[in-house]
C-alpha positions in Angstrom: 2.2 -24.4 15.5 -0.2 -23.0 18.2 -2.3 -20.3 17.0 -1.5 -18.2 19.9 1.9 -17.4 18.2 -0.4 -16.4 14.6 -0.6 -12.5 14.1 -3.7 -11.4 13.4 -3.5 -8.6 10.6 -6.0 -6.4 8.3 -5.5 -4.4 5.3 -7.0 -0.6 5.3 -7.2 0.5 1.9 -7.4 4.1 0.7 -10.6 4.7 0.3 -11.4 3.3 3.5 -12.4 -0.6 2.8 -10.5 -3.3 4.6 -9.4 -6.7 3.1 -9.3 -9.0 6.6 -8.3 -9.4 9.1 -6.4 -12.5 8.6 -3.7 -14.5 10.6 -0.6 -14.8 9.2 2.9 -16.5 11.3 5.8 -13.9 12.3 7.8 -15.0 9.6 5.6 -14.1 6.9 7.7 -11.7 4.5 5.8 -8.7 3.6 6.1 -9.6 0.2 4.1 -12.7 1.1 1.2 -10.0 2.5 1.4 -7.7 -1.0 0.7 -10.9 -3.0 -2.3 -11.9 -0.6 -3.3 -8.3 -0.7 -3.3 -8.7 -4.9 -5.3 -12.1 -4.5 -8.2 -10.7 -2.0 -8.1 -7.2 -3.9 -12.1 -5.5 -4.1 -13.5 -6.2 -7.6 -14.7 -2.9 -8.6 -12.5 -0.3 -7.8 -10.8 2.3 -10.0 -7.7 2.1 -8.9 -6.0 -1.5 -8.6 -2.4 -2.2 -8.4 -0.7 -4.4 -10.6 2.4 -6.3 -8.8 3.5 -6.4 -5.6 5.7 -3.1 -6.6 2.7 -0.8 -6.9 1.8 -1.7 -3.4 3.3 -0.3 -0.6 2.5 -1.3 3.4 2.7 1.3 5.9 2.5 0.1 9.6 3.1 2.7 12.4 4.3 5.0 9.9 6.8 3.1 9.0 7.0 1.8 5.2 7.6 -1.7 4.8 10.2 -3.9 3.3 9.5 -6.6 1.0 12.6 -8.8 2.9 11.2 -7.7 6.4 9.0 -10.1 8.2 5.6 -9.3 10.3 7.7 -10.1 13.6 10.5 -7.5 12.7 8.2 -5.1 11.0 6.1 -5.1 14.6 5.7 -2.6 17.0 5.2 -3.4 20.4 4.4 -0.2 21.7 1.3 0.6 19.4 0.2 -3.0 19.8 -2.7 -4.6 22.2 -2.4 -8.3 23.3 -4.6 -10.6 21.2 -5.2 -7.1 18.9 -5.7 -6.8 15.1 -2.6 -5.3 13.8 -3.7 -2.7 11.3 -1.7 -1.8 8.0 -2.2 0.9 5.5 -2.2 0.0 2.1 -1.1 2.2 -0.5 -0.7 1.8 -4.5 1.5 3.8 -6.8 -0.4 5.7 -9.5 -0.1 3.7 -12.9 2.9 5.4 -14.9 2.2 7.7 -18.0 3.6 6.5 -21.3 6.2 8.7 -21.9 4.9 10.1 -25.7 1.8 11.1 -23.2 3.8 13.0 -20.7 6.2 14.9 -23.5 2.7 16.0 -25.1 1.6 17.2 -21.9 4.5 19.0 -20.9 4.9 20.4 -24.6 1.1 21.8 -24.2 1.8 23.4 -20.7 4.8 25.3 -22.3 2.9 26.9 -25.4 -0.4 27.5 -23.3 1.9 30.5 -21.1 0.1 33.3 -20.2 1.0 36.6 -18.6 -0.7 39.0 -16.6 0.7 42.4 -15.5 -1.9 44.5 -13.3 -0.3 47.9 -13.0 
């Protein structure tokens, strides 16, 4: 394969940081780039998703896939010839344990207070 026809891609995390840029071929799944994105992810950081499900990919403002390609998930419009493609990454909060969130939601409803300025 020539690497004219590679796509040249970089991660922007939220707090800034990028992971690449990298190239990757069009028919690389965006799965594929979540599980690369898990590999290469920064040592060091708070928060760090888990599987590829905590990870989403936004690029153009559109999210992602996990069955769609690079190729299909391009577009043309936004992009420069020979350009770094650049895609938003964002994770998903870790989930509560669900004793943790009845506690909390039990301590909001007997911590009510009420105010009447007359």
């Amino acid at each position: 394969m020539a690497g004219e026809d590679l796509i040249e891609v970089k991660f922007r995390l939220f707090d800034g940081t990028d992971i690449g840029p990298s190239k990757y071929d069009p028919t690389t799944t965006v799965a594929s780039l979540k599980e690369t994105i898990l590999a290469r992810w920064p040592q060091g950081k708070e928060i760090a998703p888990r599987t590829i499900n905590d990870v989403k990919l936004i690029n153009a403002g559109k999210i992602l896939e996990n069955n769609q390609t690079i190729a299909e998930s391009r577009t043309p419009v936004c992009e420069l010839p020979g350009g770094v493609i650049t895609m938003h990454v964002v994770v998903r909060p870790p989930m509560l344990d669900k004793n943790i969130e009845k506690q909390l939601a039990k301590a909001q409803k007997t911590n009510r207070c009420a105010c009447a300025i007359l």
